[in-house]
C-alpha angles and dihedrals in degrees: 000000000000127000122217109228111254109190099088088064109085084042091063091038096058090054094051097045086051091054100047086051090045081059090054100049114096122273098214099253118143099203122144118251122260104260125231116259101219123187112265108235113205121235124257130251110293086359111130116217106236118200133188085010085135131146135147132229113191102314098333115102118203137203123184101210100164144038125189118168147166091040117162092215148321138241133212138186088276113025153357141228140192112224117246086222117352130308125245122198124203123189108205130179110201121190124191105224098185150074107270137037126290140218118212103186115198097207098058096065131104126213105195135204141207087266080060083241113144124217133204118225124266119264100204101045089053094052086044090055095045086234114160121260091202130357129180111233110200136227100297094001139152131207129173122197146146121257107207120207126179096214118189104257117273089031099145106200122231105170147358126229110210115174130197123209130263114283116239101287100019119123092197142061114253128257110273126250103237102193108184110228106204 
């Protein structure tokens, strides 16, 4: 029986090793990434469509995409409710653009108003709408969801406060997004 010689072998594996890696390397290119095509959703009834309405807070990335307001109460699967005042509904898409994990905590938002009061979201609208009070957005993560407010009537919004959470090794909280909403 006669044995291949097999020492040339890790030789050979090494180059070829090297080259592979020499293909993944950067060219140089500076060309912009392809971007996702992700499905439209349409608005829902009395929401505006709000565009460009962007700002950041540590790693978390927010958009503001909808706007409903002036709204006498909410139901639910499971219940309904009259506003005090008047409900305000904000879409927001948040994106974690960082390493780690994320906390977006729904209680420690603002939604202001023309006055420059800022008001804390409703408890139970949010319940009602099954909308989350924290959620962990991971490493590179979207999340879309509804932030729910009981303004006095007549409020009339200027801005929203979102704020991301600290990022590893900070002893603060991070500078809030302000996104104007008009």
């Amino acid at each position: 029986m006669r044995h291949r010689d097999t020492r040339t072998r890790p030789a050979a594996a090494l180059i070829l090793a090297a080259l592979a890696l020499a293909g993944c390397s950067g060219s140089g290119d500076d060309r912009s990434l392809p971007a996702y095509k992700i499905p439209a959703e349409r608005a829902r009834d009395g929401e505006t469509v709000l565009q460009g309405k962007t700002g950041q807070s540590a790693d978390m990335r927010f958009t503001v995409i909808g706007l409903s307001h002036a709204m006498t109460d909410v139901m639910g699967t499971h219940a309904a409710m009259d506003a005090k005042g008047a409900f305000t509904r904000v879409r927001i898409l948040a994106v974690n653009t960082g390493r780690d994990i994320q906390v977006f905590d729904t209680w420690k938002q603002r939604l202001v108003t023309a006055d420059g009061r800022a008001h804390s979201p409703d408890v139970n609208a949010t319940m009602i709408k099954r909308q989350p009070e924290r959620i962990s957005v991971g490493s590179s993560m979207r999340v879309e969801f509804d932030l729910w407010f009981d303004l006095p009537r007549g409020a009339r919004t200027k801005a929203v406060r979102l704020y991301g959470s600290p990022p590893v090794g900070s002893l603060s909280d991070p500078a809030p997004a302000e996104i104007t909403l008009r």
